[in-house]
N, C-alpha and C positions, 0 to 999 in steps of 0.2 A: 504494500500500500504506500503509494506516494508519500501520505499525509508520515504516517507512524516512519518512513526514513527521513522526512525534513526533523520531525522529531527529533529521532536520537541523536542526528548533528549539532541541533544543537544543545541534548541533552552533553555530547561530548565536547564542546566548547565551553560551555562551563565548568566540566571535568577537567579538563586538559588547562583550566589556569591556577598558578597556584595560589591565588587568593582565595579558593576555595575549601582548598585542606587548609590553610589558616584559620578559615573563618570555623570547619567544625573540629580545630585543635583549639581554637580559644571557646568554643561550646564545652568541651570536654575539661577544659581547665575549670573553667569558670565554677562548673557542679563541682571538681575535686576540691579545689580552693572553697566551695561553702560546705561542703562535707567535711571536711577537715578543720574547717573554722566553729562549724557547732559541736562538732565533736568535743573538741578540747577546750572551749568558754562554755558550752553547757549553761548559755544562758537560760531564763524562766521561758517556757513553751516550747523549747529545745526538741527536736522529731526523739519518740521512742521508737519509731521501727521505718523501716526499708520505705513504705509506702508513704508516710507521712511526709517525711525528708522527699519522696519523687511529689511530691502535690507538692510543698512548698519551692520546689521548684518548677515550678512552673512558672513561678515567677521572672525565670529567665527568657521566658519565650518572648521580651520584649527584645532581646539581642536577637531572634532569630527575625524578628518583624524588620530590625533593622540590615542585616544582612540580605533577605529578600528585597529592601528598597533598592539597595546599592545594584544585587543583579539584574533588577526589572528596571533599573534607572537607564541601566546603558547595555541592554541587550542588543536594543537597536541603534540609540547613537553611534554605540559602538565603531558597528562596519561603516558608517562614515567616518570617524576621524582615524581608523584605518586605512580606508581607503577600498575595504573590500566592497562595501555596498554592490556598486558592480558587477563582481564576479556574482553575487548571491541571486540577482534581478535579473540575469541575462538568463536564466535558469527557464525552463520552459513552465515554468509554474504560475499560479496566480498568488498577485500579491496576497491577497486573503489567506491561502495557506500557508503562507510564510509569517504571515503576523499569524497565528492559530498556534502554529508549530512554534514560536518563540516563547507565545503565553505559557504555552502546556510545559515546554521545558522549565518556565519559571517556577510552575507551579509543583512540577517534580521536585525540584530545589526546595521549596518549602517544605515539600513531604520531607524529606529528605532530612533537613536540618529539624527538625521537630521530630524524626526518628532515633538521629544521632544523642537530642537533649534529654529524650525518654530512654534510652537504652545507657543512655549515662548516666542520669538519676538515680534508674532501678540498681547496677553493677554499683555505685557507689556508696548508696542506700544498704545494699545487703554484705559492701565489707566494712561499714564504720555503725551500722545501727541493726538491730537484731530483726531476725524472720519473722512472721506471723502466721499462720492459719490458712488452710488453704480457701474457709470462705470468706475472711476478709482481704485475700490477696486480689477474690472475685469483684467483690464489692469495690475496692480501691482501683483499678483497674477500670472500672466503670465511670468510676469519678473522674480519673483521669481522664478518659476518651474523652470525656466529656467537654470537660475544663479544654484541653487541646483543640478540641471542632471547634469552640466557640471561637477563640483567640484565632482559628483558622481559618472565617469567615471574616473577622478582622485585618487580618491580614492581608488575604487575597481582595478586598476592595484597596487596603489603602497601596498594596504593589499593582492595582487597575491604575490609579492615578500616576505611578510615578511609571508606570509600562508606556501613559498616554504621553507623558513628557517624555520619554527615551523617546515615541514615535516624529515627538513634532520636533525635536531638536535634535541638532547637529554635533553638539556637545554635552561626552559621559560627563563629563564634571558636570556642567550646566545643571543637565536633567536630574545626575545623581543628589547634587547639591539642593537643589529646589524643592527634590522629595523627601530630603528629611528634614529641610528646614519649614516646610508645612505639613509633615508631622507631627513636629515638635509647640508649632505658631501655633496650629489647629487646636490639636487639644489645647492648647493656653487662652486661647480666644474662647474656648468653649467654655472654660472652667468662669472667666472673667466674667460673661454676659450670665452665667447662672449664679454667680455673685450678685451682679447689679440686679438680677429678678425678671431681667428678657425672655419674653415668652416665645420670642420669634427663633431663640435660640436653637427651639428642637427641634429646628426641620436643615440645619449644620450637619454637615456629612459627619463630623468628629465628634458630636455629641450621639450619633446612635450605632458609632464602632463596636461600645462595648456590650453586647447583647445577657451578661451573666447575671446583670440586676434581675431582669427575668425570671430566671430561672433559679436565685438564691434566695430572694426574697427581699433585694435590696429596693431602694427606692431609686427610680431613676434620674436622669440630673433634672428634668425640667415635669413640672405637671401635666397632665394631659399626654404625656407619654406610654404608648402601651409596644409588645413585641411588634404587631401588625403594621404600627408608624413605624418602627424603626427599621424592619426591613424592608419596609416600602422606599425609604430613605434610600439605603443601602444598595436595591436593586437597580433605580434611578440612577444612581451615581455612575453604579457599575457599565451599567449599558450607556451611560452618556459618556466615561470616560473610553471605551472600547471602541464608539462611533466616531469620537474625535482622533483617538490614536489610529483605527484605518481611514478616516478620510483622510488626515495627515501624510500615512503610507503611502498610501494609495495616488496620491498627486503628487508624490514627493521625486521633482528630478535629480535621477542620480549622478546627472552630466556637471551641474554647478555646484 
């Protein structure tokens, strides 16, 4: 199938650089370094077992969010300030699957790195913090999936936005740089206007990223908020960030 070999090409481009085994050697630190840090301060709410320690890290999965920006930032700027763009276009293919096949490889990466921080949790979990139960291994395990999809939905909208800036820019920094710095603005903007009491705030793509309020019983940032608004938000985005990044593509001459 055409589509599954543009895939793996560029599932192997992003293999084959090494910022990538960087990126899940500093995943694998990062758990060993807090595994080893609670271990030994044993501060109050400290993980008693394997599973506790893999959910409180989960918390890391914000590195993985950020990681996924950087490769969805400049997938595509890329082969222009390479210079490959070219070779890639001249391909008997349609631009659409070449943007298709870019996504999915991104979105591998994300599996990928969210595979790496879970199989690093649990290994690290079960040589610094003791075993449990085979039916609460079930249960924690569930929780996790859980907690994972959610942040994974998150994720893959806020790498739509910066996929859409790789598409319409010519420059990795550019794109890279832009996606995390409205990352970062966004939620800041979000937090700000649900300070001041902005009602208009809840329809902010950055105020309905985090879908776990949901689902844990928390309150969500603005009133009037329920799951239905928030992935209505979500899907919007999504699809308007993926229509901007191929009509971007899609007209984009590789000559100039």
């Amino acid at each position: 199938m055409i589509l599954g070999r543009l895939i793996r090409n560029e599932q192997m481009k992003i293999m084959d650089r090494t910022r990538t085994l960087v990126m899940w050697a500093l995943l694998i630190l990062a758990v060993c370094l807090l595994a080893i840090g609670q271990r030994l301060i044993l501060v109050s709410g400290a993980p008693v077992d394997m599973w506790e320690f893999a959910e409180g890290c989960t918390h890391l999965l914000f590195i993985v969010q950020l990681f996924t920006l950087v490769v969805a930032g400049d997938i595509i700027s890329s082969e222009f300030s390479w210079g490959t763009a070219k070779l890639l276009l001249i391909r008997p293919v349609s631009r659409t699957r070449i943007l298709l096949s870019k996504f999915a490889a991104v979105v591998t990466f994300l599996l990928a790195c969210m595979a790496v921080l879970l199989l690093a949790s649990l290994l690290f979990g079960a040589v610094f913090f003791r075993w449990t139960g085979l039916g609460d291994a079930l249960e924690a395990l569930k929780q996790l999936f859980a907690r994972y999809g959610l942040y994974g939905v998150e994720v893959l909208v806020t790498a739509s936005l910066a996929f859409m800036l790789s598409a319409a820019s010519r420059s990795s920094t550019l794109s890279v740089g832009l996606s995390i710095f409205l990352f970062f603005s966004g939620g800041f903007l979000s937090e700000l206007l649900k300070i001041w009491g902005i009602s208009w705030g809840k329809y902010l793509l950055f105020a309905n990223l985090d879908l776990s309020p949901y689902f844990y019983g928390h309150s969500p940032p603005f009133p009037g908020m329920s799951l239905a608004h928030s992935l209505l938000v979500l899907v919007i985005h999504f699809a308007l960030f993926h229509l901007i990044a191929w009509w971007s593509f899609a007209k984009r001459d590789v000559l100039t």
